[in-house]
DSSP file (Angstrom, degrees, kcal/mol; ACC not computed):
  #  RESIDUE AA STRUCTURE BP1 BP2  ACC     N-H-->O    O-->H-N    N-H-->O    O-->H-N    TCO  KAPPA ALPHA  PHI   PSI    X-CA   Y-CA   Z-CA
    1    1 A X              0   0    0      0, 0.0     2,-0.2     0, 0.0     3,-0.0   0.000 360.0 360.0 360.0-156.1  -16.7   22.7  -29.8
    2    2 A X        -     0   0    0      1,-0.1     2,-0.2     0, 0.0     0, 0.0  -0.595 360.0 -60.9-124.2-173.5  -14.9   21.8  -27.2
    3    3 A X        -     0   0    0     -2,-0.2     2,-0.6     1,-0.1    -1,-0.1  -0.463  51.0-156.3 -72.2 123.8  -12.2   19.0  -25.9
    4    4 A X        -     0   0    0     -2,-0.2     2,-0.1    -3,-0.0    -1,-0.1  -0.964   7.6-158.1-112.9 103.9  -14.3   15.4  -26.1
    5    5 A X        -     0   0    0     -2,-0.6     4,-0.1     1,-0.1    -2,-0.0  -0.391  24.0-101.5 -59.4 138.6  -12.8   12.9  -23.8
    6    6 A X        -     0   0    0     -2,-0.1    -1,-0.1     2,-0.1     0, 0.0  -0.348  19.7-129.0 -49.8 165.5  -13.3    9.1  -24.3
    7    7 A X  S    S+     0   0    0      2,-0.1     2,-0.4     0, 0.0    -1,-0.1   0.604  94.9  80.1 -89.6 -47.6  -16.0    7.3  -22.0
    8    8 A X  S    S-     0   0    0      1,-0.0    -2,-0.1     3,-0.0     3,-0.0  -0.495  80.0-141.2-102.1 115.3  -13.1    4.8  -21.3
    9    9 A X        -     0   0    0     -2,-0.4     2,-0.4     1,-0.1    -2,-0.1  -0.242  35.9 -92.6 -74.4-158.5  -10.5    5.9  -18.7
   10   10 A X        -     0   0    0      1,-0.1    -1,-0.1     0, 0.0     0, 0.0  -0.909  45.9 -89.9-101.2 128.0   -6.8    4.9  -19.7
   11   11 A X        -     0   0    0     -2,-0.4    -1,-0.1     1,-0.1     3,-0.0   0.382  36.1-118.4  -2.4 106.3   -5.3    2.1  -18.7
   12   12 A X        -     0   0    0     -3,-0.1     2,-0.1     2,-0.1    -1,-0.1   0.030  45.2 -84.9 -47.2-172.8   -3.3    1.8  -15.4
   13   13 A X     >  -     0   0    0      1,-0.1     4,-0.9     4,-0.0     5,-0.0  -0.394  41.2-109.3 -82.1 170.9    0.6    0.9  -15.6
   14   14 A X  H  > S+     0   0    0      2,-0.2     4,-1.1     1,-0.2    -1,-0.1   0.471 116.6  59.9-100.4 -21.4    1.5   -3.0  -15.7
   15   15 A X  H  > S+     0   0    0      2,-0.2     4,-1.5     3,-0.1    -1,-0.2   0.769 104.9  46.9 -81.9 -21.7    2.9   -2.9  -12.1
   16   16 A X  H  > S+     0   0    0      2,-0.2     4,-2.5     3,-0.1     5,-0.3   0.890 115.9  43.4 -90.0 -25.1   -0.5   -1.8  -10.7
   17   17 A X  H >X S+     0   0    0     -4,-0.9     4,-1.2     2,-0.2     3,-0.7   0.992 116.4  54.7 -53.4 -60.5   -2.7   -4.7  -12.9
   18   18 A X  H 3X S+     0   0    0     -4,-1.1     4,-1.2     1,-0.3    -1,-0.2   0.754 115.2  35.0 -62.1 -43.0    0.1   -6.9  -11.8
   19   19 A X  H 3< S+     0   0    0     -4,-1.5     3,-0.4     1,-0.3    -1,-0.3   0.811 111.5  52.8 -70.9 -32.3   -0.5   -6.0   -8.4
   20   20 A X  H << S+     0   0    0     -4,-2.5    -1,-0.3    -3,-0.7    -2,-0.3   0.389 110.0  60.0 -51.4 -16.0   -4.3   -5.6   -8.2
   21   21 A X  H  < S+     0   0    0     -4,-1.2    -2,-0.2    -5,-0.3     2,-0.2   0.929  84.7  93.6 -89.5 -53.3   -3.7   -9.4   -9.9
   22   22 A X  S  < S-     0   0    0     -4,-1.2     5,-0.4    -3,-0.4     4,-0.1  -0.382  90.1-114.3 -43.6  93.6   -1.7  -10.6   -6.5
   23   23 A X    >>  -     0   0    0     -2,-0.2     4,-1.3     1,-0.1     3,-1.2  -0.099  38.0 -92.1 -25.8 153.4   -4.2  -12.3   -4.1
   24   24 A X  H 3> S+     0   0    0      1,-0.3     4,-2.2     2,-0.2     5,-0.2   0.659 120.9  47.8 -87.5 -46.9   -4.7  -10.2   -0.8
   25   25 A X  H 34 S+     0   0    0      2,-0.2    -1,-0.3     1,-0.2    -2,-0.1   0.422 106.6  55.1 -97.5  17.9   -1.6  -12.5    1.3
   26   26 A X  H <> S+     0   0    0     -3,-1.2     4,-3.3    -4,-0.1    -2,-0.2   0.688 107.9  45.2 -77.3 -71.3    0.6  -12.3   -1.1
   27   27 A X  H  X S+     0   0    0     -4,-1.3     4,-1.1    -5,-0.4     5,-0.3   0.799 117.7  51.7 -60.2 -19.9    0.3   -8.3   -1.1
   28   28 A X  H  X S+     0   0    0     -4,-2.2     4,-2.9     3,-0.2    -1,-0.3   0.945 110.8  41.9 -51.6 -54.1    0.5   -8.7    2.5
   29   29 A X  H  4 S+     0   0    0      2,-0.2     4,-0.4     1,-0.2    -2,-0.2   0.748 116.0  46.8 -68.7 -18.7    3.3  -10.6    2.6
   30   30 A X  H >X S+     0   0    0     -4,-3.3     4,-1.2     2,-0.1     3,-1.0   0.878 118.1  41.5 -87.5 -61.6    5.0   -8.7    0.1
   31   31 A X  H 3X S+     0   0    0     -4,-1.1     4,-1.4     1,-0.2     5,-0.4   0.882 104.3  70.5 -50.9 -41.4    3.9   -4.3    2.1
   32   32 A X  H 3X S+     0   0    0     -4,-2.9     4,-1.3     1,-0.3    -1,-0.2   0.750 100.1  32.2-106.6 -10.6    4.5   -5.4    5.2
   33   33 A X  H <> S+     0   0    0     -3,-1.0     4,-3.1    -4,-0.4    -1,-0.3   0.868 117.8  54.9 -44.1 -47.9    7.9   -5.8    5.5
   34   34 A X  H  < S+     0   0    0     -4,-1.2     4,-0.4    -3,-0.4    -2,-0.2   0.714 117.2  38.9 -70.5 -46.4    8.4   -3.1    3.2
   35   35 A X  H >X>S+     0   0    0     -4,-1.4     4,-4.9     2,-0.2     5,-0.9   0.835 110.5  61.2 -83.5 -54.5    6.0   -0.8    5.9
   36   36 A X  H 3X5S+     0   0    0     -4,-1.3     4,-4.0    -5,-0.4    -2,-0.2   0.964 103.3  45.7 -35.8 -80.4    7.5   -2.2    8.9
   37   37 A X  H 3X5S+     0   0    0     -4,-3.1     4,-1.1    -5,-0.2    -1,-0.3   0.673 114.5  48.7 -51.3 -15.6   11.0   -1.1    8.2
   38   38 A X  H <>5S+     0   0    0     -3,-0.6     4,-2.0    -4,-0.4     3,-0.5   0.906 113.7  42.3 -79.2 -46.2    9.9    2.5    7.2
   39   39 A X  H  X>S+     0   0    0     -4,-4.9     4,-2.4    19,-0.2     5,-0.6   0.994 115.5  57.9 -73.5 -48.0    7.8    3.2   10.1
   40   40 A X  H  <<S+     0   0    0     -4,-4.0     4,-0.4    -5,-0.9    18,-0.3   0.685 110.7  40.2  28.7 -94.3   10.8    1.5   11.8
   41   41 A X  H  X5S+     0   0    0     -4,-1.1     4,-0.9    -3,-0.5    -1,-0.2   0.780 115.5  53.8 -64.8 -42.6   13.2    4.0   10.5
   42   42 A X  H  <>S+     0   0    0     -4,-2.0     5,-0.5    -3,-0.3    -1,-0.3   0.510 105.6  45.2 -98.5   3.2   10.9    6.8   11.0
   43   43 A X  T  <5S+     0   0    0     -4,-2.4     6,-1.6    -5,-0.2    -1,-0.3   0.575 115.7  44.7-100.8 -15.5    9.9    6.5   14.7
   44   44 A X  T  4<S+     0   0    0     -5,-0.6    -2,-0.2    -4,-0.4    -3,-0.1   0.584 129.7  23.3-102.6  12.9   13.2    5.9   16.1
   45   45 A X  T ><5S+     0   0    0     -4,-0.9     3,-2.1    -5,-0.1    -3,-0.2   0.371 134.9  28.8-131.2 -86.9   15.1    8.8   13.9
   46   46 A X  T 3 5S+     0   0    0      1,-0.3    -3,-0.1    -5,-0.2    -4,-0.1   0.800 135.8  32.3 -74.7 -30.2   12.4   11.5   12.8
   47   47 A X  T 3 <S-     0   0    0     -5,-0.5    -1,-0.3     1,-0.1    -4,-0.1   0.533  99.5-137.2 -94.5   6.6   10.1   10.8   16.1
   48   48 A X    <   +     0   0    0     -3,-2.1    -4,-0.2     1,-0.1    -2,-0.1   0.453  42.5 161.3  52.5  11.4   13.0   10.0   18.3
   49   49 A X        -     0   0    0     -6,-1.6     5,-0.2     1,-0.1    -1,-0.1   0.042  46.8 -94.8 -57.2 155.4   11.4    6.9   20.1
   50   50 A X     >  -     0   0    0      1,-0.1     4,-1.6     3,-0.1    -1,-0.1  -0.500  42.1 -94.2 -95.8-177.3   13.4    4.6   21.8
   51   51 A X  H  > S+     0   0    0      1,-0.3     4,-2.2     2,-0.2     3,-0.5   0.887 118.8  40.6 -62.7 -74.9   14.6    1.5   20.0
   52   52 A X  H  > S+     0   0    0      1,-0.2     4,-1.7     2,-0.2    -1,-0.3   0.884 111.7  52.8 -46.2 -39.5   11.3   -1.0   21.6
   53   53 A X  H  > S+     0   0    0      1,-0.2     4,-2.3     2,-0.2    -2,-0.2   0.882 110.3  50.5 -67.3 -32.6    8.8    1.3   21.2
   54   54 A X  H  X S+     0   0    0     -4,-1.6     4,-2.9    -3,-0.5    -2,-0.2   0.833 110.1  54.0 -56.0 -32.5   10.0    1.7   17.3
   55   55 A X  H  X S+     0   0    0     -4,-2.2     4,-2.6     2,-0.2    -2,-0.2   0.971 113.5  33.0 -23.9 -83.2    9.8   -1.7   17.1
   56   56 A X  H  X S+     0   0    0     -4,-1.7     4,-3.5     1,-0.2     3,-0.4   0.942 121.0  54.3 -47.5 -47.5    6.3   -2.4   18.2
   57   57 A X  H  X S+     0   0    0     -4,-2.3     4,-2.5     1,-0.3     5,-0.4   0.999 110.1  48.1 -57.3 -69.0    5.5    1.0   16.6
   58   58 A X  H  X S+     0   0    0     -4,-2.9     4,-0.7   -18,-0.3   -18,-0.3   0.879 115.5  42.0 -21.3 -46.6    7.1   -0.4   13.4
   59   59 A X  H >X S+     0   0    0     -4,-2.6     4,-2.0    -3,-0.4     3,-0.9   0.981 117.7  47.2 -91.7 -56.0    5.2   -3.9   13.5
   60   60 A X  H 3X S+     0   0    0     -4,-3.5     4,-2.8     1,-0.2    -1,-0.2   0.894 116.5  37.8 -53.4 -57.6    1.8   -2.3   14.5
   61   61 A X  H 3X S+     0   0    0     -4,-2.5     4,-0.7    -5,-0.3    -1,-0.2   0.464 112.4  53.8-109.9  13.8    1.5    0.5   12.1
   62   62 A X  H <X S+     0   0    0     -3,-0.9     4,-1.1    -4,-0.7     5,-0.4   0.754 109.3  56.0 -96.7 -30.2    3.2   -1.3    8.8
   63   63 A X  H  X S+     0   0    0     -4,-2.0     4,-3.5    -5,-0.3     5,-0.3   0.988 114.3  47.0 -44.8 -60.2    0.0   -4.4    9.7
   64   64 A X  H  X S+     0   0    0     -4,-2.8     4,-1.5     2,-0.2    -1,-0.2   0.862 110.1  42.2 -41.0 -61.5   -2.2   -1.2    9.3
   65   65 A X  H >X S+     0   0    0     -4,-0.7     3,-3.0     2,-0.2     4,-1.1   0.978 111.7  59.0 -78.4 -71.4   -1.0    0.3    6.3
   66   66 A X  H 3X S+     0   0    0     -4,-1.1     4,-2.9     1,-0.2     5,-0.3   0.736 106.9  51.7  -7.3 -64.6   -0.8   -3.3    4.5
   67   67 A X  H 3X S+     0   0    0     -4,-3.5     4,-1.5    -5,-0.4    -2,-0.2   0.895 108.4  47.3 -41.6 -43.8   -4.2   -3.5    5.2
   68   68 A X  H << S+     0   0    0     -3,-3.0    -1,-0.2    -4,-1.5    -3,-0.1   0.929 108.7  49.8 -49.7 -52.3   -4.9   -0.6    3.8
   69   69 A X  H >X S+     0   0    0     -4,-1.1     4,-3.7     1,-0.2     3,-0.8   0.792 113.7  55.5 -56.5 -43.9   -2.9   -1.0    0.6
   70   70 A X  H 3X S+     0   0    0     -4,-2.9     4,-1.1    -5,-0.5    -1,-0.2   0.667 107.5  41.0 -77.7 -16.8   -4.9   -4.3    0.4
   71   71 A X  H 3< S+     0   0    0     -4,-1.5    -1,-0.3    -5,-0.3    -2,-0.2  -0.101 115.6  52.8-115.1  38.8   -8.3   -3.2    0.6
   72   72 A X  H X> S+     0   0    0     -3,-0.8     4,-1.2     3,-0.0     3,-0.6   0.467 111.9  48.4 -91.5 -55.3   -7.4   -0.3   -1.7
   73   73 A X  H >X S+     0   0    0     -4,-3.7     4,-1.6     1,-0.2     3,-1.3   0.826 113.1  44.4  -6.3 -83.8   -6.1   -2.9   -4.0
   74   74 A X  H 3X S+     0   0    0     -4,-1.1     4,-0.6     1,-0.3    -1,-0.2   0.796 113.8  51.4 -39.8 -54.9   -9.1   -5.0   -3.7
   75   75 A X  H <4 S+     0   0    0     -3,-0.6    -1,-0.3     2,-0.2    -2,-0.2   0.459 115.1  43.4 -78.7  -9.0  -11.5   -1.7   -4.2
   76   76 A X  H <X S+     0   0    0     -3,-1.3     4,-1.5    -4,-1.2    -2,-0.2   0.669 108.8  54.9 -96.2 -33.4   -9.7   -0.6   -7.3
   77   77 A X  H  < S+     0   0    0     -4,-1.6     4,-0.3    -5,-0.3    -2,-0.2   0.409 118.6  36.7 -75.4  -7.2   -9.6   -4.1   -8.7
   78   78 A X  T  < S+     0   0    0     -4,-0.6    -1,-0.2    -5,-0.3    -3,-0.2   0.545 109.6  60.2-118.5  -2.9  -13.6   -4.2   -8.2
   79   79 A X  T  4 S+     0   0    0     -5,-0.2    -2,-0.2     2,-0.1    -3,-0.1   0.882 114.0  43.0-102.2 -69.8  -14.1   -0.4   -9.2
   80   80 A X     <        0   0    0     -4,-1.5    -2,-0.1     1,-0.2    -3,-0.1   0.858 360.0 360.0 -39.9 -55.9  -12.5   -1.7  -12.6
   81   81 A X              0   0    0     -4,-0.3    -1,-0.2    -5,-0.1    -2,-0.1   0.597 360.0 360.0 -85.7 360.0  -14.1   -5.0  -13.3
């Protein structure tokens, strides 16, 4: 016959339970620094923007992606359970 997969998919890694675990302003608090400073980095050197407009651009579009991160969290942690 042919290859018979389990029913049950396999486990995630222990850093994503752990994080899927974090309430929602925690994982905020923890991504959006973390987002900030990349988009940061990457509007004033790969998008050339000047220094305030990376800024804002920074602060704006790491609030976004948190969110994101957090209602994927959230939708992966309820997908599971």
């Amino acid at each position: 016959m042919g290859d018979r997969r389990s029913a049950t998919p396999p486990r995630p890694p222990r850093l994503v339970l752990w994080w899927e675990a974090l309430e929602a302003w925690r994982q905020l608090a923890i991504s959006f620094p973390i987002f900030a400073a990349f988009m940061f980095v990457i509007n004033l050197g790969a998008f050339s923007q000047p220094l305030l407009r990376s800024i804002f651009y920074g602060l704006f579009e790491g609030g976004v992606l948190s969110g994101l991160l957090a209602v994927a969290a959230a939708t992966e942690r309820g997908r599971r359970h």
